[in-house]
C-alpha positions in Angstrom: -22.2 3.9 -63.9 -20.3 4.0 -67.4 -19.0 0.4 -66.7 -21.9 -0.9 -68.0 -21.6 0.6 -71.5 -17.8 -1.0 -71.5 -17.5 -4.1 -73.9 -15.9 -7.3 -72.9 -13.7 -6.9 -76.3 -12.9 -3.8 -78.2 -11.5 -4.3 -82.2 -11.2 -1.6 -85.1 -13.2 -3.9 -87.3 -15.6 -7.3 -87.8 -12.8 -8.4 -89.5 -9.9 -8.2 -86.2 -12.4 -10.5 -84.6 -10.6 -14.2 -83.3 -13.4 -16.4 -84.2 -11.3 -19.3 -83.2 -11.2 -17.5 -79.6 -14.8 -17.2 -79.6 -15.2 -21.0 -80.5 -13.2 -21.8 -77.8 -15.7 -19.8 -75.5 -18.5 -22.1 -76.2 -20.2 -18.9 -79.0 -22.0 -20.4 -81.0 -24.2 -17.6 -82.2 -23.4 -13.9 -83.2 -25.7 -11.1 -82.9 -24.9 -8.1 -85.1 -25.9 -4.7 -85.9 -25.9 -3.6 -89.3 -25.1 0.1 -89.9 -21.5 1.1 -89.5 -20.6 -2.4 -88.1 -20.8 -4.7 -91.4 -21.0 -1.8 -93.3 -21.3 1.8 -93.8 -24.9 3.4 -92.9 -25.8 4.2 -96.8 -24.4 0.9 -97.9 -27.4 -0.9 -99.2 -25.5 -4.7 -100.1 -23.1 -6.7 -99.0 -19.5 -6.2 -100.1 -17.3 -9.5 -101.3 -15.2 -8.8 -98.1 -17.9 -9.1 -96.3 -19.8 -12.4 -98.1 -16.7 -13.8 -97.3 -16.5 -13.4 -93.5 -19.9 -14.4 -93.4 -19.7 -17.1 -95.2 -16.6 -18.0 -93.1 -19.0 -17.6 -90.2 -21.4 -19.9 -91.2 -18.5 -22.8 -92.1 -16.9 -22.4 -88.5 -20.8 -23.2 -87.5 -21.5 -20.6 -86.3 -25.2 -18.9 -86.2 -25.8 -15.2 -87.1 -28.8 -12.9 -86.8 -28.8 -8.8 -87.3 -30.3 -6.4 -85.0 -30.7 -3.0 -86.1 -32.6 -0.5 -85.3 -33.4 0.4 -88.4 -36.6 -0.1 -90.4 -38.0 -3.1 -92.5 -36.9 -1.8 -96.0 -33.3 -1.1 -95.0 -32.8 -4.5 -93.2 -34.6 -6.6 -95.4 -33.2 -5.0 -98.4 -29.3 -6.4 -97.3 -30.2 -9.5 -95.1 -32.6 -11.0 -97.7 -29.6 -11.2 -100.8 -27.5 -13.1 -98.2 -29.9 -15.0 -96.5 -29.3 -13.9 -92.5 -32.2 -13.6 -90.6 -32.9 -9.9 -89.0 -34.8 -8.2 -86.1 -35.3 -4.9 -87.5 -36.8 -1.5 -85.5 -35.0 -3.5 -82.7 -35.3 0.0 -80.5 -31.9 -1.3 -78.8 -30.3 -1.4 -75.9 -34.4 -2.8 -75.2 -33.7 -6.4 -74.6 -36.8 -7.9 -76.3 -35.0 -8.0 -79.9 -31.9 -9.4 -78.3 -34.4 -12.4 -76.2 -36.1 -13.0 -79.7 -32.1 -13.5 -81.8 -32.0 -15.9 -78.8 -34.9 -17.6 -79.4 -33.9 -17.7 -83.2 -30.9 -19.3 -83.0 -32.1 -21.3 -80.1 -29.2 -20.5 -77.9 -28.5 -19.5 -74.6 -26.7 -15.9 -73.9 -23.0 -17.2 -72.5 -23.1 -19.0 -76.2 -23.6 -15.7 -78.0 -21.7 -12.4 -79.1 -23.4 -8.8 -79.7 -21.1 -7.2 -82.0 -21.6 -3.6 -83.0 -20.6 -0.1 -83.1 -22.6 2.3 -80.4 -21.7 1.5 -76.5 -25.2 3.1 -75.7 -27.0 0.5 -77.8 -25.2 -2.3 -79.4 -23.1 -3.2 -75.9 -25.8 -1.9 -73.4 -28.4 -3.8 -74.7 -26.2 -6.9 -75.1 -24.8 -6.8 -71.6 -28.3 -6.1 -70.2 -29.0 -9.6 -70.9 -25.9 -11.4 -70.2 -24.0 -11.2 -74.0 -20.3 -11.2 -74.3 -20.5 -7.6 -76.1 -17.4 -6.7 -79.2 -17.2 -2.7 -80.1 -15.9 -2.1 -83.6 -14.9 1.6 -84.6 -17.5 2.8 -87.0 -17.4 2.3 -90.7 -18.8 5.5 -91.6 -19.4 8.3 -89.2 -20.6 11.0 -91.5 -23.5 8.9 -92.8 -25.0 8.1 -89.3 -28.4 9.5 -88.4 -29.0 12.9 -86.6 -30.2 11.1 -83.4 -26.5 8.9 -83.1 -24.3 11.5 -84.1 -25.9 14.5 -81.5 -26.9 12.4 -78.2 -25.6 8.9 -78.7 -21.8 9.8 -79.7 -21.9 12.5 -77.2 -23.0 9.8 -75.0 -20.3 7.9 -75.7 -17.6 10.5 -75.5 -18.6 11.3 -71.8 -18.7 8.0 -71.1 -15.0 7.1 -72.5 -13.9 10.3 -70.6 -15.1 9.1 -67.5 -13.6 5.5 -68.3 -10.4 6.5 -69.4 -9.6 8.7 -65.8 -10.7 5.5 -64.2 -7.7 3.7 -66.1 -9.9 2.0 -68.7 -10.5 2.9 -72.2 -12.9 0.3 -74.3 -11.2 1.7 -77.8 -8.4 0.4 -76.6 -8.9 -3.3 -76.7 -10.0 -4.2 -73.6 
């Protein structure tokens, strides 16, 4: 039951991510969340760290949308400075914002990534629909809403419990 919340790659940040690996996988397009995976929940803007990557992103060719499940005025306010597309109130792991980033970048799901930070959203939803699914660790867990830090990390710690006494722990790089 919990194998479906287990991501195809686990890394402590965007940042550990082999994009030349991912090239050589045929991705072509990257689906992200925004809160606590490109930065923290009460982060409003882009950091230069962060500019940078994307930037890299964008020169290795590669396509990027976000997906959050957060609302217009949140999203918009730090995809529309750096000029990335968004989904926002994507009520994830629903697959109907993850179809329409498809449709977006006009790609096919074995030639995107769903990177995020929540197993029960982020890499649920992805795999749902046939994404290669990357878990990062959290940015910030002390600014995350009511709703993720009471049923969704419980959620999640449950699940890894169960995982790890089946020999598999997805925090640990698999």
């Amino acid at each position: 039951m919990f194998e479906r919340l287990l991501p195809h790659l686990s890394v402590k940040s965007i940042y550990d991510i082999d994009l030349d690996s991912l090239i050589k996988q045929g991705i072509k397009g990257i689906i992200t969340d925004l809160d606590n995976t490109l930065v923290g929940a009460r982060d409003p803007l882009a950091n230069p760290e962060l500019i940078a990557w994307l930037g890299k992103l964008k020169t290795l060719g590669f396509q990027v949308v976000v997906v959050s499940n957060n609302n217009h005025a949140r999203v918009n306010t730090f995809c529309s400075p750096i000029d990335i597309p968004f989904i926002h109130a994507a009520r994830k792991p629903s697959t109907k914002a993850f179809r329409r980033a498809l449709q977006l970048m006009q790609l096919e799901p074995q030639q995107t990534v769903v990177i995020g930070d929540q197993m029960l959203t982020d890499v649920l939803g992805g795999k749902r629909i046939g994404l290669y699914t990357i878990l990062v660790a959290p940015i910030s867990l002390p600014d995350e809403g009511l709703f993720t830090k009471l049923v969704n990390r419980n959620i999640e710690r449950i699940a890894l419990s169960n995982l790890r006494k089946k020999g598999t722990d997805p925090r640990e790089g698999h």
